[in-house]
C-alpha positions in Angstrom: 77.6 115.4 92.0 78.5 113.7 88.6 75.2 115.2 87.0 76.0 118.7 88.3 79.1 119.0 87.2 78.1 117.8 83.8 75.3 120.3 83.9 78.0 123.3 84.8 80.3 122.3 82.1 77.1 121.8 79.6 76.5 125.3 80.5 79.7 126.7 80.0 79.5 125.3 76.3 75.9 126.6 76.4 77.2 129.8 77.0 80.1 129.9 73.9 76.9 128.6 71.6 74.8 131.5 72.7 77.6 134.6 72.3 78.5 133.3 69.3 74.9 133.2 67.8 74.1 136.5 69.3 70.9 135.0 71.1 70.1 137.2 74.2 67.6 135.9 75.6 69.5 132.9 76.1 72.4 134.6 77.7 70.1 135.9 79.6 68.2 133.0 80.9 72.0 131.2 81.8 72.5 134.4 84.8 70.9 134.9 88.3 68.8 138.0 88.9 71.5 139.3 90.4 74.3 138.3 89.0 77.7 140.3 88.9 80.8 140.4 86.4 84.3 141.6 87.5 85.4 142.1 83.9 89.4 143.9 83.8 89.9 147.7 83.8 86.5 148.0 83.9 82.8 148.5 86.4 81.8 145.7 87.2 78.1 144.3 85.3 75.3 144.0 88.0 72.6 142.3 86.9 70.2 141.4 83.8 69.4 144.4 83.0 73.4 145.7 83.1 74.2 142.0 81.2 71.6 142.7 78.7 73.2 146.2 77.9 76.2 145.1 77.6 75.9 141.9 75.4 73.7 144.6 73.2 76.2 147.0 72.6 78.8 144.0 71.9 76.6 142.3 69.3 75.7 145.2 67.7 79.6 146.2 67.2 81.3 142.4 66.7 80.8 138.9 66.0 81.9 137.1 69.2 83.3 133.6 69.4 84.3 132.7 73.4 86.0 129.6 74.4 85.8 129.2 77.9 87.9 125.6 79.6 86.4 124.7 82.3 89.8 122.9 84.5 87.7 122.2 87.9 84.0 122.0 88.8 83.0 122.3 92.4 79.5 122.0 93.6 78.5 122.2 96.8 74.8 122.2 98.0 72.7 125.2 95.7 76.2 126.4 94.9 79.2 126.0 92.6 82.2 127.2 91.0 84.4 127.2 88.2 87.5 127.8 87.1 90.3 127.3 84.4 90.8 129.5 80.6 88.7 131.5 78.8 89.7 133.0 75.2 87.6 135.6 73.0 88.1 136.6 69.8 85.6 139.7 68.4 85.3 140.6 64.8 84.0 143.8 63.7 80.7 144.0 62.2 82.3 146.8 60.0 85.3 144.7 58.7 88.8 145.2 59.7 90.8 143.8 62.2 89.5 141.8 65.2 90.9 141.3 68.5 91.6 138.1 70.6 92.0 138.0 74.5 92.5 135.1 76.9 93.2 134.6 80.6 92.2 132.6 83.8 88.4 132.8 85.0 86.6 131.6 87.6 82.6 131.3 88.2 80.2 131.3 90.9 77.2 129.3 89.7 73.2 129.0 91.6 71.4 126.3 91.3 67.7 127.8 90.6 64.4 127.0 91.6 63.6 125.1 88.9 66.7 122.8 89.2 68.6 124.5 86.7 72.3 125.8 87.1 72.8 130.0 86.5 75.9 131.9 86.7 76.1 134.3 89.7 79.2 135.9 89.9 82.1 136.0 87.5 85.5 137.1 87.3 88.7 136.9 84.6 91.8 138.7 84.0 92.0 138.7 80.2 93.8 140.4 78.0 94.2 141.4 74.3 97.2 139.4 72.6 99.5 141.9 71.5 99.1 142.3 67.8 102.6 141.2 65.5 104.3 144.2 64.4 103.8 145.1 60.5 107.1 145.5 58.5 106.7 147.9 55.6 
């Protein structure tokens, strides 16, 4: 159980490396087939093809940095989850101001096949920090 739940959290920082490089096809190979994303206020994200579009669009528009705390690792059999914090912060390609969000998350993870751990399912309730008021 040790070794799985250092392979979960190895992911998870896996994960942050790959968003914030803007690599794809690694984001890509860290999902199920079928995986599905509950993002806040908005569809949810069904599968590859619907990740892929959407990590796209994102890159194209903002460099990403995500810092996902993982606070408890639960495996059990082919199956895990995760839960605990998970902050963004996304600067516009363009210049100008960026945003930051942060809230609770939790994961549903698959062990594969070939032995490997893929997220599944996924869920979170961030939101954008309020920006401080400007005084003129």
């Amino acid at each position: 159980m040790k070794a799985d739940e250092d392979a979960i959290r190895r992911l998870s920082d896996d994960w942050a490396s790959a968003v914030k490089a803007k690599d794809l096809d690694r984001i890509l190979d860290m999902v199920t087939d079928d995986v599905v994303f509950l993002p806040p206020g908005a569809p949810e994200v069904r599968g590859k093809p619907a990740v892929a579009e959407l990590y796209s669009g994102l890159f194209a528009r903002f460099n990403v940095e995500q810092t996902p705390t993982l606070d408890e690792v639960r495996v059990a059999g082919e199956w895990a989850f995760a839960w605990g914090t998970d902050e963004v912060r996304a600067t516009p390609v363009s210049g100008g101001p960026g945003t930051h969000a942060r809230g609770k998350a939790m994961t549903i993870l698959r062990r594969g096949i070939d032995g490997a751990w893929r997220f599944a399912r996924g869920i979170n309730n961030m939101m954008a920090e309020a920006r401080p008021a400007t005084v003129h």
